[in-house]
Each structure stands twice: as structure tokens, then as C-alpha cells.
C-alpha positions in Angstrom: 343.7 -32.4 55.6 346.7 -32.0 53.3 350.1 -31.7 55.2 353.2 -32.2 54.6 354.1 -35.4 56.6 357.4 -36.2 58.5 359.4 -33.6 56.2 362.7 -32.8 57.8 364.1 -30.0 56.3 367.5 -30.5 54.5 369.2 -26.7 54.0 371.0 -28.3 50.9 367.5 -29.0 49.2 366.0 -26.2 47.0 362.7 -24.7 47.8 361.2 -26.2 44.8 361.7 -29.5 46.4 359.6 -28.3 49.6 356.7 -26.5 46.9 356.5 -30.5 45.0 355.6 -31.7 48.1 353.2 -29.6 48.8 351.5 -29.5 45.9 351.3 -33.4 45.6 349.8 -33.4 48.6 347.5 -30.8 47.9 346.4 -33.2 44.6 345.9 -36.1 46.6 343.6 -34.9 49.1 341.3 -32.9 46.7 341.6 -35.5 43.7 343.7 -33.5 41.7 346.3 -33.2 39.3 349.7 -31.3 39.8 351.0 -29.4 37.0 354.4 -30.3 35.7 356.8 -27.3 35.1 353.8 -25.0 36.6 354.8 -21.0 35.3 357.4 -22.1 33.3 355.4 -22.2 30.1 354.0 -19.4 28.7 350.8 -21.3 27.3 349.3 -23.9 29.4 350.3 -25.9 32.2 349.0 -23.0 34.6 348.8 -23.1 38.6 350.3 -25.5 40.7 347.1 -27.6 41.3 343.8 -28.4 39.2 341.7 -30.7 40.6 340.0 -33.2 38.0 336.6 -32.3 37.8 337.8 -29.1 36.4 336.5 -27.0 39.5 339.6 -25.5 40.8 343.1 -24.2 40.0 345.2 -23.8 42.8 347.9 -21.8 43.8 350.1 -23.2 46.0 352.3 -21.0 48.7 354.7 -23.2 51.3 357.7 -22.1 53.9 360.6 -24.2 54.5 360.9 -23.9 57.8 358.0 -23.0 60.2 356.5 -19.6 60.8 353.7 -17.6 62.5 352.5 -15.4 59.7 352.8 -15.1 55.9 352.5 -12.5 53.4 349.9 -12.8 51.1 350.5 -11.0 47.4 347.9 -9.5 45.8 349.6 -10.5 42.4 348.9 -14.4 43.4 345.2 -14.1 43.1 345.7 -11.4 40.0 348.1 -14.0 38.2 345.6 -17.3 39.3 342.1 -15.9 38.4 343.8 -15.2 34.7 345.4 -18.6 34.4 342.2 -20.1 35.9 340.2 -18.3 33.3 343.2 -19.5 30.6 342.7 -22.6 32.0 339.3 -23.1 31.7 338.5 -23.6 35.4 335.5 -22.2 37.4 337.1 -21.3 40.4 341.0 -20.4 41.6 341.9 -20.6 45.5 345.3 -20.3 46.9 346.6 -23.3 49.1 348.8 -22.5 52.3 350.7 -23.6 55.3 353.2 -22.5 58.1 355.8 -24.6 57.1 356.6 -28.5 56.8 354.4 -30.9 58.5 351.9 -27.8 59.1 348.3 -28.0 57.8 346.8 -26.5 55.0 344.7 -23.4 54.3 342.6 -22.2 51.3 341.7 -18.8 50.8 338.9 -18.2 48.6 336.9 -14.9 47.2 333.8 -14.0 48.4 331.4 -14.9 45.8 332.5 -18.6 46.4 332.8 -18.1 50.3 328.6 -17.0 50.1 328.1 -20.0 47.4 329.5 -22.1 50.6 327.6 -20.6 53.7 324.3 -20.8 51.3 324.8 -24.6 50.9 326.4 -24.9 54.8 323.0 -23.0 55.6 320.8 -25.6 53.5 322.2 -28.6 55.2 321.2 -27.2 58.8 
């Protein structure tokens, strides 16, 4: 389970400080590869996260401090299933947590949620 471990949060630090971390640890535990300067070229080095099978692109989404919800933008998945298909990728999902030191969630469509409970039913 990707978190981000032991981060204290320092006010002074930007938030793209707290988003690196995140997506490096989102890399490392799905064998993945972060994308330098992710959305600020216009061609390429799309999505925070791919992992290096070529599967995924991921978005990733983090808070600085903790919290109980999050808004979700439609425009994320809009802007990540383009990029993934820019990208070459089969599938986009959007990483998220609470906040530092929280765990992390994926949120998936629902073509690949059924590819899952197919295979989760096969293995029963």
C-alpha cells in the first residue's frame, strides 16, 4: 500500500513537493515510472505515473494536510484518458489519499472495475 511515510508537513514547502512524494511512492509500489515535469509539456511526458509494463497512466491527486473528503473533477479523468490514449497506455486510473502519511486509493472506470470482479470471480 503506497503512503506517504513519516511526512511532516512544513507550511514553507510548496505543494509540488507534497505531489513528488506521492507520486514516487505511487511508482514504487506499482513498478512504475514518475514523469518528470508531468503537464508541463505540451507533447509527451503525460500523467504523473506510468507503470512499466505500459498498463497504466496514473493521475495523481494528494492534500497537504489531512482531510475527510475530496473533490473529485471530472476534467481529471477527461484530461487522463486523452493523455493515456496520447500516451499509448491501456488503461488511466487516478491515485488518492487524505493527506500525508494517509493511504492510497485508485479509482477506476467500469469496464476495468468488471475486467476485475470477472478475474476476482475466476480465482474463487
Amino acid at each position: 500500500m503506497a503512503l506517504i511515510k513519516n511526512l511532516a508537513v512544513d507550511k514553507d514547502k510548496p505543494t509540488r513537493h507534497y505531489s513528488k512524494k506521492q507520486e514516487d511512492a505511487v511508482a514504487k509500489t506499482l513498478d512504475g515510472t514518475t514523469t518528470k515535469n508531468s503537464g508541463a509539456t505540451m507533447f509527451g511526458g503525460k500523467g504523473d505515473v506510468y507503470t512499466n509494463d505500459g498498463l497504466f497512466l496514473i493521475e495523481c491527486k494528494t492534500k497537504m494536510t489531512h482531510a475527510d473528503s475530496i473533490t473529485i473533477r471530472k476534467d481529471w479523468f477527461e484530461k487522463n484518458k486523452q493523455e493515456m490514449v496520447f500516451e499509448g497506455k491501456d488503461h488511466e486510473t487516478l491515485a488518492f489519499n487524505f493527506g500525508p502519511n494517509e493511504p492510497m486509493h485508485y479509482i477506476i472506470d467500469e469496464y476495468l472495475f468488471l475486467e476485475l470482479l470477472e478475474y476476482l470471480r475466476s480465482k474463487k
